[in-house]
Structures are given as C-alpha cells and as structure tokens.
N, C-alpha and C positions, 0 to 999 in steps of 0.2 A: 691391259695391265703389263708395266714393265717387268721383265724378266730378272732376275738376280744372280749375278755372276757367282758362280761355287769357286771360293778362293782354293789357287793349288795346296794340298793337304800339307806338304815338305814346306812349302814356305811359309807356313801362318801354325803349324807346330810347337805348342808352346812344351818345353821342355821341363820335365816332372823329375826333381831330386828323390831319387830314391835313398838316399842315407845322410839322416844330418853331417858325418863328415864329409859328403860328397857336397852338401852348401857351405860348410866353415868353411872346407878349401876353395871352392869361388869367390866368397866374402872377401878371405886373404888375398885373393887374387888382384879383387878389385881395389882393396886397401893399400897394398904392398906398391901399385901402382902412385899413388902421390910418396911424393920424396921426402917431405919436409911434414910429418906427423902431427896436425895442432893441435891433437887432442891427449894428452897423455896419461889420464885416467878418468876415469870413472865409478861412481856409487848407483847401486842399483837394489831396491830393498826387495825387488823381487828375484833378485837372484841371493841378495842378503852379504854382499859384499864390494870389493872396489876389483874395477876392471883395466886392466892395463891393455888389452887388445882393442884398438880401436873395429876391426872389425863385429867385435860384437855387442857394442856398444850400442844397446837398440832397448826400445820400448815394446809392449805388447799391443797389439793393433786394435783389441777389444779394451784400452785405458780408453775411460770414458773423456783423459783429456785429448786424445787423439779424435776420437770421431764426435764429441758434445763440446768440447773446448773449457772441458770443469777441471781448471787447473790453475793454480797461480803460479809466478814464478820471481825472483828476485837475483840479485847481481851483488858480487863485491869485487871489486878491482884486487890486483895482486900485482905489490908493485915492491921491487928488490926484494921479492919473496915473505911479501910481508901484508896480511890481508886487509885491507881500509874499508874502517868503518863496517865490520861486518856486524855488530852487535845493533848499529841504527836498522840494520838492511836487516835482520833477522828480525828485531822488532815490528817492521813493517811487514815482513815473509807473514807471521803470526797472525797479524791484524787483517789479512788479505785474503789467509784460510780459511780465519773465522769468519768474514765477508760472504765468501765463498761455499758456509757452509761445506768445508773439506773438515776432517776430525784426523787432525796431523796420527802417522802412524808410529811415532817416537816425542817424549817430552823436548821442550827448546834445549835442553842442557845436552841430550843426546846427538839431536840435528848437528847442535854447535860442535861437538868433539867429532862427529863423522866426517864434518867440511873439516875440519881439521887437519884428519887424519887424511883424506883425502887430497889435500892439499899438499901435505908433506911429502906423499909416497909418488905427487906426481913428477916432484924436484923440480915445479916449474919455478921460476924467477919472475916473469911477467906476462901479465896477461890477462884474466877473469875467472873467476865461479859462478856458475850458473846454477839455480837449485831448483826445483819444482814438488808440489806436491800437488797428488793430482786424486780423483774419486776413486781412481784403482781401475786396474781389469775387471770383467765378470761377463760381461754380454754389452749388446749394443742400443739397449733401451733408453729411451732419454731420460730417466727417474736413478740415479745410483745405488737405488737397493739392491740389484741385484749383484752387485759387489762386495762380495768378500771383507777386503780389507781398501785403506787407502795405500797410496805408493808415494814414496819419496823417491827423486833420482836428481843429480849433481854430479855438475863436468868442468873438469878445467880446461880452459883453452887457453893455449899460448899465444899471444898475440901484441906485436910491439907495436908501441902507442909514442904517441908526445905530444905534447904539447901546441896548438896550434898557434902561429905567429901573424897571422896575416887572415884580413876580415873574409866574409862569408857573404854570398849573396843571397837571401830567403825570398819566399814569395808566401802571401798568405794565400792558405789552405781551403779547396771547395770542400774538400768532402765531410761531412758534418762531422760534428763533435760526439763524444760520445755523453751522455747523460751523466750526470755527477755520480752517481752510483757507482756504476763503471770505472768510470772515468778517476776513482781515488783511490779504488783497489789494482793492484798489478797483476792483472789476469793474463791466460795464455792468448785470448784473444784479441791479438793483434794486427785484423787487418785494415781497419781504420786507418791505422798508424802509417802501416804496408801501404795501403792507396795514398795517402798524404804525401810520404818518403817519395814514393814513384811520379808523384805528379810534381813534386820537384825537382828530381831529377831531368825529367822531360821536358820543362823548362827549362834547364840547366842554372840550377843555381841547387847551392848547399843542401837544402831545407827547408819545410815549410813552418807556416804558423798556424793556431787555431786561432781564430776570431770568435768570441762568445756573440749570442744574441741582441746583446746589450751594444755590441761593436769594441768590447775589452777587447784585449790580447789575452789571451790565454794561456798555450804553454805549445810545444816542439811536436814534434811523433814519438821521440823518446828523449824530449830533454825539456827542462823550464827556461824559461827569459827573462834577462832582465835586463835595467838599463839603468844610465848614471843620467840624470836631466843638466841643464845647468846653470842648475843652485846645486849641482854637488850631493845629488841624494841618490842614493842606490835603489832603486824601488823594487820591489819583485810582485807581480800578480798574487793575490792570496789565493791559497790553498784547498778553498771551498768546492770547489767545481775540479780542479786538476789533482793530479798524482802529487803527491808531498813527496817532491825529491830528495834524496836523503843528501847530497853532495847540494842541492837549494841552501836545506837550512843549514849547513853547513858554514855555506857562506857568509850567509848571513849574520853566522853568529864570531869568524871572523873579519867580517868586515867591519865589525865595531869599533874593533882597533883602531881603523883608519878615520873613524871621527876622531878617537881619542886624539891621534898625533895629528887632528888637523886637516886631512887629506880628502875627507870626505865628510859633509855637514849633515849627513843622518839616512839611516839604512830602515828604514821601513816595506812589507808589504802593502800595494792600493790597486784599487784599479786603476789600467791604465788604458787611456784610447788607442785606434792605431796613429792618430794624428801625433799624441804626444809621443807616442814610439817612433817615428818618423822623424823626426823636429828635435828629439834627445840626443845629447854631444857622445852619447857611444850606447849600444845595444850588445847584447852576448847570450850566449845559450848558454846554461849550465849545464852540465852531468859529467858523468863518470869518465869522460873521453874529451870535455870539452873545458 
C-alpha cells in the first residue's frame, strides 16, 4: 500500500477570518484592485436594498439558484441612459417564474419601480440590467420548501456595446438542444449555451447554431437567427421549441415597414433548413448586442 505524503501544515493552512470586518477589508482589497468599476450598483432583497459596493455584491450560497439552478433571469439594454424594452423583458421575467414555479417576492409594479430605482442611483449611461429571481436561501435540499422566502436580486453593468459592422463566422452546434420546456423559459441554467459558446470559440468562429432534430435551424446560445432569402423575405425560425426573444419580435414587428416601402416582400416566421440558411443572400443573429 502506497504511502501518503502529510502535506507541510504552514503551506496548506487555510486561513480562518476571525471578524466580518477583517473579510469586508480583504473583499475591498480584492475589489479596489480593478481600476475601471463595471458594476455600479446593486438590489439585493435579502439585504432589502441597493448596494453601491461592489465588494459586496454577493448572493447566499444556500440560494437554491446557486447550488439547484432554480432561478430565472432576464436582461434589458441601457442605452443613453434610457432602459429598452424593459416592460417586453419583464413580461417574459413573469412568464419564466411562473415556468419556474418561483412565487416572485414583490408584485410586477414593485420589481418595475426597484429596476428603476436602481438604475438611476447607478448614473449608468450604457450598459445592461440583469435581474433574477431565484427559490431563495434556506438549506441545500433539492425540493424548495425548505426556503423561507424567494429572492430577487439585480445589477447593472456598464458596458460599451455597438453595433456590429462586418459578418460573423458560425458553425453549427454539437451539443444538444435543450428540450422546448426549457428551452422557452430563461432559466439560470446556462451551460448548454456555455458548451455551444466554447465550442465556437475553439473553432474560431463567432458563434454557434442549434440544429433541431428535424434538421431546422433553431436559434444562437444566447441569441435568435434570421435570414433575408432571395425573394426578399425576412424569415425567422418560430418560437415553439426556442426562447421568444424580446429584440426577435421586435424586429419583426419593425420590419414591416420595410415591405410597406418596398424593401422587403414579406417578414414571416417558418422553418427553415440548414440548406436554405446556407443558400440565403444574408443571415444575422438577433439580440440585444447584435
């Protein structure tokens, strides 16, 4: 029987805070060290307010969205300080918890005036809100009864974006799809998406795609596709199987315009093959960044 080396005691010493302010001030430490701050506040309902310290901008580790992934979460762009489309994105936040079986811990009217509030007190100009509502703290069971309450929590991040000018190369995606279930509610569980992203990357190219069973195109890791064929039709995959992106139907529903003047001979959802995606006079990803 092999032997087991007794690691020396001083170097594998893990170090015990003896006083919450003896970890705030590490925290700061480690914070204070990036220069350029992206986070500039924070709502937190289990502290029951907005946080302006990024060092403490943190979740409880017994939130059953942290170790069960029972959490949804939803996005709104912040652009010249001004929030887009947040009332699509809160409609769908809604429809995601209910999904989710999560029982929000504030009415929509409240949620809506917190991002609010929070948004203003961050003085961000550009960037994102992030919001989540998740089964709450309580213990680490996989059932969330044993949770108290649920939690809200929401961040703004600054972050400069624009617009992209020049094509993207994708490759379609091994790693399986997520089941329509899933797959229409915006849950916290994202690593599907995370494997997809990285296996494009590793390729080197933008992005992936999902291919449904059927051989559709489907939709992004975090974004919808569409394409112009050419007879001039703007087609976008339907919304059965994928996330209903709130900046999708968006488009969609500007893009109308561009039959009216002509530009474009008809904006419909269908399926669509990879062939005919390959073979169409231009493709594009939609979302919030694209």
């Amino acid at each position: 029987m092999a032997e087991t080396e007794v690691p020396n005691v001083k170097e594998s010493e893990v170090h015990v805070f003896s006083s919450s302010a003896e970890l705030i001030e590490k925290l700061n430490e480690k914070r204070n060290a990036v220069v350029d701050q992206p986070y500039p506040a924070m709502y937190s309902s289990i502290f029951g307010g907005i946080v302006l310290n990024p060092a403490m901008m943190m979740i409880p580790i017994d939130d059953h969205m942290v170790h069960r992934g029972h959490g949804v979460f939803d996005t709104a762009i912040l652009f010249n300080g001004y929030l887009y489309e947040l009332d699509t994105h809160l409609d769908r936040f809604v429809r995601s918890a209910s999904l989710a079986k999560i029982s929000l811990p504030f009415p929509r009217s409240t949620l809506r005036s917190i991002l609010l509030q929070l948004t203003a007190v961050s003085k961000c100009k550009k960037g994102e809100l992030q919001y989540w509502p998740s089964a709450g703290p309580g213990d680490f069971h996989l059932s969330p009864s044993g949770c108290p309450a649920s939690a809200f929590y929401a961040i703004v991040i600054k972050e400069d974006f624009s617009q992209w000018k020049d094509g993207v190369r994708a490759v379609t995606s091994s790693v399986p799809m997520k089941t329509p279930l899933f797959a229409t509610m915006k849950t916290v569980n994202y690593l599907p998406n995370v494997l997809s992203q990285m296996e494009a990357e590793e390729k080197g190219t933008f992005a992936s795609i999902w291919v449904d069973d059927n051989g559709y195109i489907a939709e992004g890791p975090n974004m919808n596709v569409a394409l112009i064929n050419h007879d001039r039709e703007l087609i976008m995959p339907p919304f059965d199987n994928i996330l209903g992106g709130c900046t999708a139907m968006r488009l969609l529903t500007l893009a109308h315009w561009l039959v009216g003047e002509g530009r474009l001979k008809d904006v419909k959802t269908a399926n669509v093959s990879v062939e005919e995606g390959k073979s169409s006079a231009e493709m594009m990803f939609v979302g919030s960044y694209q």
